[in-house]
N, C-alpha and C positions, 0 to 999 in steps of 0.2 A: 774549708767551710763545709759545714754540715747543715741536711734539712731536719729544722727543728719542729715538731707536731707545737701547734699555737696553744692546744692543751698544757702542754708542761712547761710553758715557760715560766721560771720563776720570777720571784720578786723583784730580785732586782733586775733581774733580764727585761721583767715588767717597764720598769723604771726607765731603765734606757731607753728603749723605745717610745715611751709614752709622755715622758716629762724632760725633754730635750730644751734646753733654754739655748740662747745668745752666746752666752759664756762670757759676760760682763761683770761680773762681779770681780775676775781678779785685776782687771784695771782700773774699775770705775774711781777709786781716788788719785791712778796718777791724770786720770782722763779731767777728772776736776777740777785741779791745778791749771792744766792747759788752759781749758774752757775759762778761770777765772782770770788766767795771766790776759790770752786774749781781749776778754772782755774789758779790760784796762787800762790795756797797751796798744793791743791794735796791732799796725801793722809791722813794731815792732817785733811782736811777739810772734808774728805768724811766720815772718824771714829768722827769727831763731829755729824755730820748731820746723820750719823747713830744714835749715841745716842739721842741726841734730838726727830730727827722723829720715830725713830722705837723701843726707848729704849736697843738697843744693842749697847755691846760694843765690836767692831770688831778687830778682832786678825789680823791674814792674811786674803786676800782678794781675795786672789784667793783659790777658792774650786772646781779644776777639779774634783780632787782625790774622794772628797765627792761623787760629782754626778756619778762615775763609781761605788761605794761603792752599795751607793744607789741602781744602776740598778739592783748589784746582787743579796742585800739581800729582795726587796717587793716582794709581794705576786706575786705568779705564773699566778694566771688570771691579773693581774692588769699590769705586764710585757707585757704578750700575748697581751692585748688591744693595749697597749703603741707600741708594734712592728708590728701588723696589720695597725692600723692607722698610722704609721711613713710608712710604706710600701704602701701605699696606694695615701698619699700625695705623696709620692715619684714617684711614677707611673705616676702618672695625669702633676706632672711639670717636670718630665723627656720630656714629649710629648711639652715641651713649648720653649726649646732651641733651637733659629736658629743657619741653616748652615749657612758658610761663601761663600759667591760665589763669581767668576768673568765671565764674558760674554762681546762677542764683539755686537757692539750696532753697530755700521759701520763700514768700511774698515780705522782700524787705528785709531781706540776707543775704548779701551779695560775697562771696568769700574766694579765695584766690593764693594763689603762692608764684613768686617770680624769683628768678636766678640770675645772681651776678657773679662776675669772676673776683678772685680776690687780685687786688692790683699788681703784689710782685712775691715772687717766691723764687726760692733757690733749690736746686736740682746738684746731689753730688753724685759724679760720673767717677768708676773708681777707674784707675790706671796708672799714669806715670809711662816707665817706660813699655808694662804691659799694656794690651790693647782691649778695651770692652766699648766697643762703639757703639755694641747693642743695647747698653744702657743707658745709654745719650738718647737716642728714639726712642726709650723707653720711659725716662721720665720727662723728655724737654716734651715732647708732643701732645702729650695727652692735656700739660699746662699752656698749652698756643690752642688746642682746639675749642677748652674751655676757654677761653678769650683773657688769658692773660696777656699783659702788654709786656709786662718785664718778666723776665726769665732769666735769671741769673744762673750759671755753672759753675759749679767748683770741682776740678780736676787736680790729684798727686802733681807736684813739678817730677822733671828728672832734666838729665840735660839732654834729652831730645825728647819730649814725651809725645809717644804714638802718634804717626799721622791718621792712622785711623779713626783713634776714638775726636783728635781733633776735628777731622772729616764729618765725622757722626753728628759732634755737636752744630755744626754748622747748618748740615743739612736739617736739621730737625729743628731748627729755628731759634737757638737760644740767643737774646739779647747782649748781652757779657758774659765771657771766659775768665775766670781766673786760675793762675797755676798757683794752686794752693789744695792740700788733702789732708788727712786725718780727721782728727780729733780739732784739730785748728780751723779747718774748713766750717766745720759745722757750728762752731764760737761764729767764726769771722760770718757767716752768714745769716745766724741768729741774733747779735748785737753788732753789727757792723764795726768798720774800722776805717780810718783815712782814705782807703782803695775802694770798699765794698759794704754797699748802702745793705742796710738791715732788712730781710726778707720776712715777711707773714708765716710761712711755711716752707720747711724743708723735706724734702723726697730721697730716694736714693736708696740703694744699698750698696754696704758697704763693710769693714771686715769690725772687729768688736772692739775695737778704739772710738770708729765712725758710729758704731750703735750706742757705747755706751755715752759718748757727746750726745747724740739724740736722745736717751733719757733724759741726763743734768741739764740742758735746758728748753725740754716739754716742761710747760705753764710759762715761759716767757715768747717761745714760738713755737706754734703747731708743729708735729712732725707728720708724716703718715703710719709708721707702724717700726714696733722696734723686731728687728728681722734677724735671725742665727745662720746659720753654716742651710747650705742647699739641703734637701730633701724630698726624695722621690718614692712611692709606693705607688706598685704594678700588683693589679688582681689579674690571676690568669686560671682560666682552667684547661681541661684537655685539649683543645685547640688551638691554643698557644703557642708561637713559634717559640722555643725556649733560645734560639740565637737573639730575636728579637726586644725581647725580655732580657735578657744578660748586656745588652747594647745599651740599653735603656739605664741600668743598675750603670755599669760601667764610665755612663757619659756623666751621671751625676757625681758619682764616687771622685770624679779628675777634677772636681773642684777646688775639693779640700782633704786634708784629714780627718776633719770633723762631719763629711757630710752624712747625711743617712741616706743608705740605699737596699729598700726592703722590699720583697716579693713575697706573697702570701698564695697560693693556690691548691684546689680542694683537689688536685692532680700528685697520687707523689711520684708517677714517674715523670710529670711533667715539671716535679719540683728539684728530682735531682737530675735529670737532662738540663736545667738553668745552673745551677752549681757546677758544673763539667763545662758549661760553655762559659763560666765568669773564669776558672780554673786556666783552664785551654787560652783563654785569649785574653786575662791582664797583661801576659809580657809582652803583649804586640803595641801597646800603648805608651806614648812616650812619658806619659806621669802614669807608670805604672808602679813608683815606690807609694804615691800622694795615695792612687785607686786601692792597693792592696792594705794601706793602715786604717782609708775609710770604710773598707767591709769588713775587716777584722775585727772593727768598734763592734760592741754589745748594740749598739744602737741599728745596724745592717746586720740583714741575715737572708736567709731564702726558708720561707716558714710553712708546715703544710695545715691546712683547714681540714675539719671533719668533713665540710661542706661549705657551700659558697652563703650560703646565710652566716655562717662564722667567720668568715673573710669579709663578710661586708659589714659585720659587728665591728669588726677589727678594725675595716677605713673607716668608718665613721668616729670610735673611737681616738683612728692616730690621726683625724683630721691634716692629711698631706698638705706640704705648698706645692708639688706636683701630684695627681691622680693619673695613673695612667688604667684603663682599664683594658685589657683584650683577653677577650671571652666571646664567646657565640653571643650570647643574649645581653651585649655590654647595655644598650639603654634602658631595660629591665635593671640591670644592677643599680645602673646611674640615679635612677629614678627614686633607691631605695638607698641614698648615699646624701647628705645635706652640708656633713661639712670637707670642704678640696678648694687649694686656693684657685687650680686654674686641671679643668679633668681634659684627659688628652683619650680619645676612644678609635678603638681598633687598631689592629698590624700597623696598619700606613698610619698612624700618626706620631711621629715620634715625640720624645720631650722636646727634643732639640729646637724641634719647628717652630714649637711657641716662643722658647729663647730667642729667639732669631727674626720670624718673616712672616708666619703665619698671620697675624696683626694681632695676637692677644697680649695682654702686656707679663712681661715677667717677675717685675716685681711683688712679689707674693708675701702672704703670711705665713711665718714658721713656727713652730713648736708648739703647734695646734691653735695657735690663731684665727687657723679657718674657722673653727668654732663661731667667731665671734664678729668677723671681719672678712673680706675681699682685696682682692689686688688692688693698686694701683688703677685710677679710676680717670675720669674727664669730672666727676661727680663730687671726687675728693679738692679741687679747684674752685668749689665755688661754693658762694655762701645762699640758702632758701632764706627768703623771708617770705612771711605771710601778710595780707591785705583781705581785708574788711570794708564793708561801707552799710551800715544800718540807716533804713528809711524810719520814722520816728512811731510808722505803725511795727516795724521792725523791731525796732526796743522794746515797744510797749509788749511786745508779745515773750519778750525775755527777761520783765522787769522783774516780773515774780519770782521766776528762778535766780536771778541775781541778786536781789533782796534778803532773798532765804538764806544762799548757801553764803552771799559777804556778812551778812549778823552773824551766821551761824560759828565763821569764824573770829567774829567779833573785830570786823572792819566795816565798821559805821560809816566812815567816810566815800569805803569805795560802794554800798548801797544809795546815798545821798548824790553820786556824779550822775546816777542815772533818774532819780526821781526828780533833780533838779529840770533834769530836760523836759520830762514830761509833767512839769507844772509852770513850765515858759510855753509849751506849745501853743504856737496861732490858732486860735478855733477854724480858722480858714485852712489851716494846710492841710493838701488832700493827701492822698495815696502817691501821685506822681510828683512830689515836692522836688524830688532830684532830677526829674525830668530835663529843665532848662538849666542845666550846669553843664557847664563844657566841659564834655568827657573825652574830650582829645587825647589825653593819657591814659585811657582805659585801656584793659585789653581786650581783647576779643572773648567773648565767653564760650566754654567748652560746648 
Protein backbone atom coordinates (compact mmCIF):
# COMPACT_ATOMS: atom_id res chain seq x y z
CA UNK A 1 0.00 0.00 0.00
CA UNK A 2 0.89 3.33 -0.89
CA UNK A 3 0.23 7.00 0.19
CA UNK A 4 -1.78 8.47 -2.46
CA UNK A 5 -1.86 12.65 -2.75
CA UNK A 6 -6.04 13.24 -2.69
CA UNK A 7 -5.02 15.52 -5.75
CA UNK A 8 -4.31 12.62 -8.21
CA UNK A 9 -6.57 10.37 -7.65
CA UNK A 10 -8.35 9.45 -10.67
CA UNK A 11 -11.60 8.71 -11.96
CA UNK A 12 -12.15 5.80 -11.23
CA UNK A 13 -10.07 5.68 -8.04
CA UNK A 14 -12.87 8.65 -7.64
CA UNK A 15 -15.53 6.13 -7.93
CA UNK A 16 -14.49 3.75 -5.64
CA UNK A 17 -14.27 5.67 -2.97
CA UNK A 18 -17.16 7.78 -3.33
CA UNK A 19 -19.95 5.70 -4.90
CA UNK A 20 -19.72 2.60 -2.85
CA UNK A 21 -23.20 0.81 -2.88
CA UNK A 22 -24.81 -2.55 -0.92
CA UNK A 23 -23.84 -4.75 -3.69
CA UNK A 24 -27.39 -5.88 -4.18
CA UNK A 25 -27.91 -5.91 -7.39
CA UNK A 26 -26.27 -9.24 -8.16
CA UNK A 27 -28.85 -10.95 -6.04
CA UNK A 28 -31.79 -8.96 -5.98
CA UNK A 29 -33.72 -11.45 -8.30
CA UNK A 30 -32.78 -14.63 -6.51
CA UNK A 31 -33.59 -12.62 -3.22
CA UNK A 32 -37.21 -12.05 -4.93
CA UNK A 33 -38.04 -15.40 -5.52
CA UNK A 34 -37.47 -16.03 -1.83
CA UNK A 35 -39.27 -13.00 -0.55
CA UNK A 36 -42.23 -14.09 -3.00
CA UNK A 37 -41.99 -17.95 -2.18
CA UNK A 38 -42.31 -16.75 1.67
CA UNK A 39 -44.89 -14.50 1.16
CA UNK A 40 -47.18 -17.49 0.07
CA UNK A 41 -45.96 -20.35 1.78
CA UNK A 42 -44.91 -19.21 4.89
CA UNK A 43 -43.58 -21.37 7.12
CA UNK A 44 -43.15 -23.70 4.68
CA UNK A 45 -40.93 -21.87 2.71
CA UNK A 46 -38.70 -20.42 5.48
CA UNK A 47 -37.74 -24.41 6.86
CA UNK A 48 -36.82 -24.98 3.11
CA UNK A 49 -34.60 -21.98 2.84
CA UNK A 50 -33.31 -22.79 6.01
CA UNK A 51 -32.09 -26.07 4.72
CA UNK A 52 -30.81 -24.97 1.71
CA UNK A 53 -28.89 -21.82 2.88
CA UNK A 54 -27.79 -22.71 6.33
CA UNK A 55 -28.14 -26.58 6.27
CA UNK A 56 -30.62 -26.81 9.12
CA UNK A 57 -33.39 -28.29 9.59
CA UNK A 58 -35.93 -26.13 11.73
CA UNK A 59 -38.25 -27.50 14.17
CA UNK A 60 -40.09 -24.61 15.86
CA UNK A 61 -39.32 -21.21 15.02
CA UNK A 62 -39.75 -19.54 17.68
CA UNK A 63 -36.89 -19.86 20.37
CA UNK A 64 -37.78 -17.14 23.16
CA UNK A 65 -37.23 -19.85 25.73
CA UNK A 66 -33.61 -20.56 24.15
CA UNK A 67 -32.35 -17.08 24.54
CA UNK A 68 -33.70 -16.64 28.43
CA UNK A 69 -31.85 -20.14 28.91
CA UNK A 70 -28.96 -18.96 27.42
CA UNK A 71 -28.71 -15.59 29.49
CA UNK A 72 -28.50 -17.72 32.59
CA UNK A 73 -26.27 -20.37 31.81
CA UNK A 74 -22.92 -18.06 29.96
CA UNK A 75 -20.20 -17.23 31.53
CA UNK A 76 -20.39 -14.61 34.48
CA UNK A 77 -17.94 -11.77 32.77
CA UNK A 78 -19.42 -12.40 29.43
CA UNK A 79 -23.16 -11.66 31.02
CA UNK A 80 -21.69 -8.58 33.03
CA UNK A 81 -20.39 -7.17 29.51
CA UNK A 82 -23.65 -8.03 27.70
CA UNK A 83 -25.73 -6.03 30.71
CA UNK A 84 -23.08 -2.92 30.92
CA UNK A 85 -23.35 -2.45 27.31
CA UNK A 86 -27.20 -3.01 27.20
CA UNK A 87 -27.19 -0.36 30.17
CA UNK A 88 -25.32 2.02 28.57
CA UNK A 89 -27.04 1.94 25.01
CA UNK A 90 -29.99 2.31 27.20
CA UNK A 91 -28.96 5.44 28.75
CA UNK A 92 -27.71 7.36 25.82
CA UNK A 93 -31.29 6.74 23.70
CA UNK A 94 -33.46 7.03 26.76
CA UNK A 95 -31.99 10.97 26.36
CA UNK A 96 -33.50 10.59 22.57
CA UNK A 97 -37.36 10.58 23.20
CA UNK A 98 -39.34 13.58 22.54
CA UNK A 99 -41.98 15.10 24.65
CA UNK A 100 -45.40 15.63 23.30
CA UNK A 101 -46.38 19.39 23.66
CA UNK A 102 -49.09 21.92 22.85
CA UNK A 103 -48.61 25.71 22.91
CA UNK A 104 -50.82 28.74 21.99
CA UNK A 105 -49.07 30.47 18.94
CA UNK A 106 -51.90 33.30 18.93
CA UNK A 107 -55.18 34.29 20.57
CA UNK A 108 -57.18 31.07 19.28
CA UNK A 109 -54.26 28.90 17.94
CA UNK A 110 -53.60 26.24 19.90
CA UNK A 111 -51.03 23.82 18.04
CA UNK A 112 -49.17 20.79 19.30
CA UNK A 113 -47.37 17.51 18.11
CA UNK A 114 -47.54 14.05 20.22
CA UNK A 115 -45.68 10.80 19.81
CA UNK A 116 -46.65 7.21 19.76
CA UNK A 117 -44.72 4.12 19.42
CA UNK A 118 -45.63 1.97 16.49
CA UNK A 119 -47.20 -1.27 18.00
CA UNK A 120 -44.74 -4.19 16.78
CA UNK A 121 -41.65 -4.36 14.73
CA UNK A 122 -39.01 -6.75 13.88
CA UNK A 123 -35.38 -6.47 14.62
CA UNK A 124 -32.74 -8.96 12.44
CA UNK A 125 -29.87 -10.02 14.74
CA UNK A 126 -27.18 -11.47 12.20
CA UNK A 127 -25.50 -14.67 13.57
CA UNK A 128 -26.21 -18.35 13.58
CA UNK A 129 -23.36 -20.01 14.72
CA UNK A 130 -21.23 -16.58 14.63
CA UNK A 131 -21.80 -14.40 17.63
CA UNK A 132 -23.10 -10.36 17.15
CA UNK A 133 -24.79 -9.84 20.44
CA UNK A 134 -23.97 -6.26 19.87
CA UNK A 135 -26.59 -6.11 17.45
CA UNK A 136 -29.38 -7.37 19.57
CA UNK A 137 -28.77 -4.18 22.00
CA UNK A 138 -28.52 -2.38 19.21
CA UNK A 139 -31.62 -2.73 17.45
CA UNK A 140 -34.04 -4.44 20.36
CA UNK A 141 -33.43 -1.41 22.75
CA UNK A 142 -33.83 1.63 21.15
CA UNK A 143 -37.48 -0.17 19.93
CA UNK A 144 -38.34 -0.88 24.14
CA UNK A 145 -37.26 2.57 24.95
CA UNK A 146 -39.41 4.09 22.30
CA UNK A 147 -42.24 2.04 23.86
CA UNK A 148 -42.82 -0.55 21.69
CA UNK A 149 -44.71 -3.57 23.32
CA UNK A 150 -43.75 -6.27 20.60
CA UNK A 151 -40.40 -6.61 19.49
CA UNK A 152 -40.02 -9.43 17.41
CA UNK A 153 -36.14 -10.99 16.53
CA UNK A 154 -35.03 -12.77 13.72
CA UNK A 155 -31.72 -14.66 14.15
CA UNK A 156 -29.67 -17.24 11.26
CA UNK A 157 -30.53 -20.95 12.87
CA UNK A 158 -27.46 -23.29 13.08
CA UNK A 159 -27.32 -26.19 15.27
CA UNK A 160 -26.16 -24.41 18.11
CA UNK A 161 -26.57 -20.91 17.31
CA UNK A 162 -24.36 -18.48 19.63
CA UNK A 163 -25.29 -18.29 23.19
CA UNK A 164 -24.16 -14.93 23.12
CA UNK A 165 -25.98 -13.27 20.70
CA UNK A 166 -28.97 -15.50 22.29
CA UNK A 167 -27.87 -13.82 25.59
CA UNK A 168 -27.98 -10.33 23.93
CA UNK A 169 -31.33 -10.74 22.68
CA UNK A 170 -32.78 -11.39 25.90
CA UNK A 171 -31.22 -8.96 27.76
CA UNK A 172 -32.14 -6.19 25.61
CA UNK A 173 -35.82 -7.08 25.87
CA UNK A 174 -37.05 -8.60 22.79
CA UNK A 175 -40.64 -10.09 22.93
CA UNK A 176 -40.02 -13.39 20.45
CA UNK A 177 -36.98 -15.03 19.09
CA UNK A 178 -37.13 -16.75 16.10
CA UNK A 179 -34.41 -19.10 14.51
CA UNK A 180 -34.80 -17.95 11.09
CA UNK A 181 -32.23 -15.49 8.75
CA UNK A 182 -31.63 -14.35 5.30
CA UNK A 183 -33.39 -13.04 2.95
CA UNK A 184 -36.47 -15.30 4.44
CA UNK A 185 -36.22 -13.63 7.79
CA UNK A 186 -36.92 -10.36 6.38
CA UNK A 187 -40.24 -11.92 3.97
CA UNK A 188 -41.31 -13.92 7.17
CA UNK A 189 -41.25 -10.70 9.11
CA UNK A 190 -42.66 -8.22 6.67
CA UNK A 191 -45.74 -10.51 5.56
CA UNK A 192 -45.86 -12.87 8.24
CA UNK A 193 -46.30 -16.66 8.20
CA UNK A 194 -48.13 -19.57 10.59
CA UNK A 195 -45.12 -18.87 13.33
CA UNK A 196 -44.45 -15.06 12.83
CA UNK A 197 -47.14 -12.30 12.97
CA UNK A 198 -46.28 -9.50 10.47
CA UNK A 199 -44.19 -6.52 11.86
CA UNK A 200 -44.72 -2.54 10.88
CA UNK A 201 -40.89 -2.14 10.59
CA UNK A 202 -37.99 -3.85 10.11
CA UNK A 203 -34.20 -2.78 11.58
CA UNK A 204 -31.07 -4.53 11.43
CA UNK A 205 -28.12 -5.13 9.42
CA UNK A 206 -27.27 -7.60 7.85
CA UNK A 207 -25.12 -9.18 4.75
CA UNK A 208 -26.67 -8.19 0.83
CA UNK A 209 -29.14 -11.11 0.66
CA UNK A 210 -30.74 -9.35 4.19
CA UNK A 211 -30.38 -5.79 2.25
CA UNK A 212 -31.51 -6.67 -0.76
CA UNK A 213 -34.96 -8.46 0.98
CA UNK A 214 -35.26 -5.00 2.66
CA UNK A 215 -35.47 -3.25 -0.66
CA UNK A 216 -38.27 -5.77 -2.30
CA UNK A 217 -40.38 -5.21 0.34
CA UNK A 218 -40.03 -1.34 1.35
CA UNK A 219 -43.67 0.05 0.52
CA UNK A 220 -45.19 -3.05 2.08
CA UNK A 221 -43.17 -2.53 5.47
CA UNK A 222 -41.05 0.28 6.53
CA UNK A 223 -37.40 -0.67 6.80
CA UNK A 224 -34.73 1.71 8.39
CA UNK A 225 -32.05 2.28 5.79
CA UNK A 226 -30.65 -0.06 3.22
CA UNK A 227 -26.89 -0.48 4.55
CA UNK A 228 -23.55 -1.98 2.51
CA UNK A 229 -20.28 -3.64 3.86
CA UNK A 230 -18.75 -1.46 7.10
CA UNK A 231 -16.86 1.68 6.48
CA UNK A 232 -14.64 3.84 8.39
CA UNK A 233 -12.65 7.20 7.49
CA UNK A 234 -9.90 8.61 10.01
CA UNK A 235 -8.82 12.46 9.58
CA UNK A 236 -5.46 12.78 11.24
CA UNK A 237 -2.80 15.36 11.21
CA UNK A 238 0.58 15.59 12.77
CA UNK A 239 -0.24 14.45 16.03
CA UNK A 240 -1.60 11.43 15.22
CA UNK A 241 -0.65 8.36 16.77
CA UNK A 242 -0.26 6.45 13.42
CA UNK A 243 -0.52 2.89 15.55
CA UNK A 244 -3.78 4.33 16.64
CA UNK A 245 -4.98 5.14 13.19
CA UNK A 246 -3.79 1.79 11.62
CA UNK A 247 -5.97 -0.03 14.66
CA UNK A 248 -8.77 1.79 13.73
CA UNK A 249 -8.29 1.06 9.49
CA UNK A 250 -7.40 -2.58 10.71
CA UNK A 251 -10.69 -3.19 13.12
CA UNK A 252 -12.84 -2.21 10.31
CA UNK A 253 -11.05 -3.91 7.41
CA UNK A 254 -11.88 -7.66 9.62
CA UNK A 255 -15.21 -7.34 8.74
CA UNK A 256 -15.30 -7.89 5.45
CA UNK A 257 -13.75 -7.92 2.13
CA UNK A 258 -15.70 -5.35 1.05
CA UNK A 259 -15.20 -3.03 3.82
CA UNK A 260 -13.72 0.55 3.29
CA UNK A 261 -11.05 1.64 5.32
CA UNK A 262 -9.62 5.11 4.55
CA UNK A 263 -7.22 7.61 6.15
CA UNK A 264 -6.72 11.10 4.77
CA UNK A 265 -4.12 13.30 6.49
CA UNK A 266 -2.45 16.70 5.63
CA UNK A 267 0.71 14.89 7.45
CA UNK A 268 2.81 12.80 4.81
CA UNK A 269 5.05 11.50 7.30
CA UNK A 270 2.38 10.93 9.36
CA UNK A 271 0.70 9.36 6.40
CA UNK A 272 3.19 6.92 5.64
CA UNK A 273 4.15 5.98 9.39
CA UNK A 274 0.11 4.69 9.05
CA UNK A 275 0.82 2.52 6.02
CA UNK A 276 4.17 0.86 7.85
CA UNK A 277 1.86 0.27 10.84
CA UNK A 278 -1.17 -1.40 8.63
CA UNK A 279 1.94 -3.34 6.88
CA UNK A 280 3.74 -4.42 10.13
CA UNK A 281 0.66 -5.58 11.91
CA UNK A 282 -2.07 -7.26 9.31
CA UNK A 283 -0.31 -10.58 10.10
CA UNK A 284 -0.90 -10.33 13.74
CA UNK A 285 -4.64 -10.60 13.19
CA UNK A 286 -6.51 -13.66 12.79
CA UNK A 287 -8.79 -12.49 9.75
CA UNK A 288 -5.73 -11.20 8.28
CA UNK A 289 -6.45 -12.91 4.71
CA UNK A 290 -10.46 -11.00 4.99
CA UNK A 291 -8.20 -7.25 6.52
CA UNK A 292 -5.61 -7.45 3.69
CA UNK A 293 -8.41 -7.93 0.40
CA UNK A 294 -10.33 -5.06 2.33
CA UNK A 295 -7.44 -2.48 1.97
CA UNK A 296 -6.15 -3.74 -1.30
CA UNK A 297 -9.91 -2.63 -2.59
CA UNK A 298 -9.63 0.73 -4.76
CA UNK A 299 -12.28 1.72 -2.20
CA UNK A 300 -9.34 1.73 1.11
CA UNK A 301 -6.25 3.52 0.96
CA UNK A 302 -4.11 5.98 3.27
CA UNK A 303 -4.44 9.37 1.30
CA UNK A 304 -2.50 12.58 1.81
CA UNK A 305 -4.19 16.20 1.74
CA UNK A 306 -2.65 19.59 0.66
CA UNK A 307 -4.13 20.54 3.92
CA UNK A 308 -6.82 19.70 6.40
CA UNK A 309 -9.45 22.03 4.69
CA UNK A 310 -8.96 19.33 1.78
CA UNK A 311 -9.44 16.41 4.04
CA UNK A 312 -12.41 17.85 5.45
CA UNK A 313 -13.77 18.49 1.71
CA UNK A 314 -13.05 15.07 1.27
CA UNK A 315 -15.23 13.66 4.81
CA UNK A 316 -17.93 15.58 3.87
CA UNK A 317 -17.93 14.56 0.61
CA UNK A 318 -17.28 10.56 1.45
CA UNK A 319 -20.04 11.09 4.06
CA UNK A 320 -18.55 8.08 6.45
CA UNK A 321 -20.96 5.48 8.64
CA UNK A 322 -17.91 5.71 10.94
CA UNK A 323 -15.92 9.38 11.41
CA UNK A 324 -13.15 9.06 13.34
CA UNK A 325 -11.48 12.34 13.74
CA UNK A 326 -7.83 12.67 15.77
CA UNK A 327 -6.26 15.88 15.31
CA UNK A 328 -5.26 18.69 17.70
CA UNK A 329 -8.26 20.99 16.78
CA UNK A 330 -10.71 17.70 16.23
CA UNK A 331 -13.98 19.92 17.26
CA UNK A 332 -12.94 22.74 15.04
CA UNK A 333 -12.94 20.11 12.31
CA UNK A 334 -16.18 18.54 13.57
CA UNK A 335 -17.80 21.66 13.45
CA UNK A 336 -16.93 22.05 9.81
CA UNK A 337 -18.07 18.22 8.84
CA UNK A 338 -22.24 17.75 8.50
CA UNK A 339 -22.37 14.55 6.91
CA UNK A 340 -20.86 11.09 9.45
CA UNK A 341 -23.22 8.41 10.43
CA UNK A 342 -21.83 8.21 14.11
CA UNK A 343 -18.02 10.72 14.63
CA UNK A 344 -15.84 9.16 17.06
CA UNK A 345 -13.10 12.30 18.43
CA UNK A 346 -9.65 12.03 19.62
CA UNK A 347 -6.70 9.18 20.48
CA UNK A 348 -9.05 7.52 23.21
CA UNK A 349 -11.96 7.05 21.27
CA UNK A 350 -11.76 4.18 19.38
CA UNK A 351 -14.37 2.73 16.65
CA UNK A 352 -14.77 -0.09 18.38
CA UNK A 353 -16.34 1.62 21.47
CA UNK A 354 -19.21 2.81 19.72
CA UNK A 355 -19.60 -0.91 18.26
CA UNK A 356 -19.85 -2.23 21.50
CA UNK A 357 -20.62 0.00 25.09
CA UNK A 358 -20.11 3.34 24.58
CA UNK A 359 -24.17 3.75 24.23
CA UNK A 360 -24.29 5.18 20.70
CA UNK A 361 -25.97 2.93 18.45
CA UNK A 362 -24.07 1.10 15.55
CA UNK A 363 -26.13 0.70 13.15
CA UNK A 364 -25.37 3.41 10.53
CA UNK A 365 -25.85 4.67 7.04
CA UNK A 366 -23.43 3.62 4.30
CA UNK A 367 -22.50 4.68 0.97
CA UNK A 368 -22.96 8.11 1.98
CA UNK A 369 -26.26 7.97 3.32
CA UNK A 370 -25.06 10.20 6.01
CA UNK A 371 -25.85 12.78 3.52
CA UNK A 372 -29.22 12.26 3.95
CA UNK A 373 -29.97 10.26 7.12
CA UNK A 374 -28.74 9.16 10.89
CA UNK A 375 -28.32 5.87 12.67
CA UNK A 376 -30.53 4.03 14.09
CA UNK A 377 -32.75 6.13 16.44
CA UNK A 378 -35.56 5.81 19.61
CA UNK A 379 -37.11 8.52 16.87
CA UNK A 380 -37.11 5.95 13.98
CA UNK A 381 -39.84 3.85 16.44
CA UNK A 382 -42.41 6.21 16.56
CA UNK A 383 -44.95 7.83 14.71
CA UNK A 384 -45.52 12.38 15.19
CA UNK A 385 -48.83 13.51 14.81
CA UNK A 386 -49.91 16.93 14.90
CA UNK A 387 -52.92 18.53 17.02
CA UNK A 388 -54.89 21.76 16.50
CA UNK A 389 -57.66 23.22 18.19
CA UNK A 390 -59.07 26.66 16.60
CA UNK A 391 -61.24 29.03 18.85
CA UNK A 392 -63.86 30.46 16.32
CA UNK A 393 -62.18 34.08 16.69
CA UNK A 394 -59.22 31.84 15.64
CA UNK A 395 -60.73 30.80 12.28
CA UNK A 396 -61.98 33.97 11.73
CA UNK A 397 -58.60 35.34 11.71
CA UNK A 398 -57.40 32.48 9.14
CA UNK A 399 -60.57 32.69 7.04
CA UNK A 400 -59.18 34.99 4.54
CA UNK A 401 -56.03 33.22 4.04
CA UNK A 402 -57.92 30.02 3.57
CA UNK A 403 -60.43 31.39 1.21
CA UNK A 404 -57.71 32.88 -0.94
CA UNK A 405 -55.25 30.22 -1.28
CA UNK A 406 -58.41 26.87 -1.45
CA UNK A 407 -60.01 29.05 -4.59
CA UNK A 408 -56.89 29.84 -5.58
CA UNK A 409 -56.56 26.23 -6.15
CA UNK A 410 -59.70 25.78 -7.13
CA UNK A 411 -61.21 23.80 -4.04
CA UNK A 412 -64.35 25.42 -3.36
CA UNK A 413 -65.41 23.12 -1.07
CA UNK A 414 -62.49 23.16 1.30
CA UNK A 415 -63.08 27.35 1.43
CA UNK A 416 -67.01 26.70 2.20
CA UNK A 417 -65.97 24.16 5.61
CA UNK A 418 -64.79 27.23 6.97
CA UNK A 419 -67.28 30.03 6.13
CA UNK A 420 -69.77 27.49 7.00
CA UNK A 421 -68.75 27.86 10.55
CA UNK A 422 -68.43 31.35 10.77
CA UNK A 423 -72.02 31.97 9.39
CA UNK A 424 -73.55 29.44 12.23
CA UNK A 425 -71.65 31.35 14.84
CA UNK A 426 -73.84 32.28 18.25
CA UNK A 427 -73.72 36.01 18.44
CA UNK A 428 -73.12 35.18 22.17
CA UNK A 429 -70.11 33.17 21.80
CA UNK A 430 -67.18 34.96 23.42
CA UNK A 431 -63.52 34.70 23.11
CA UNK A 432 -63.36 31.95 26.00
CA UNK A 433 -66.06 29.57 24.24
CA UNK A 434 -63.48 26.57 24.88
CA UNK A 435 -63.13 27.47 28.22
CA UNK A 436 -65.68 25.05 29.99
CA UNK A 437 -64.74 21.83 27.82
CA UNK A 438 -63.02 19.33 29.61
CA UNK A 439 -59.60 19.41 28.89
CA UNK A 440 -58.51 16.38 30.79
CA UNK A 441 -56.66 15.17 27.63
CA UNK A 442 -54.88 18.20 26.93
CA UNK A 443 -51.37 18.43 27.26
CA UNK A 444 -49.62 20.71 29.05
CA UNK A 445 -48.40 23.76 27.08
CA UNK A 446 -44.82 24.37 26.39
Amino acid sequence: MNVQPVADLTPERRRALFERDAGIDTVRSDVRGIVERVREEGDVAVREFSQEFDGVDVGNLEITDEAERAYEAIDGDLREAIDTAAANVREFHERQRPEDWRAAFDEGRELGRRFRPLDRVGVYVPGGAAAYPSSALMGVIPAKVAGVEDVRVATPPAKEINPATLAAIHAAGADEVYSVGGAQAIAALAYGTESIPPVRKVVGPGNRWVTAAKAEVRGDCEIDFLAGPSEVLVLADGTASPEFVASDLLAQAEHDPNASAVAVSDDRETAEAIVSELERRVGERERAETIREALASDASGVLLARSMSEAILFAEEYAAEHLSIQADDDETILERISSAGSVFLGPHTPVAAGDYASGTNHVLPTNGLAKVTGGLSVEQFLRATTVQRLSSEGLDDLADTVDTLSRAEGLEAHAESVTVRLRERPEHESEGESEGRDDRERLPED
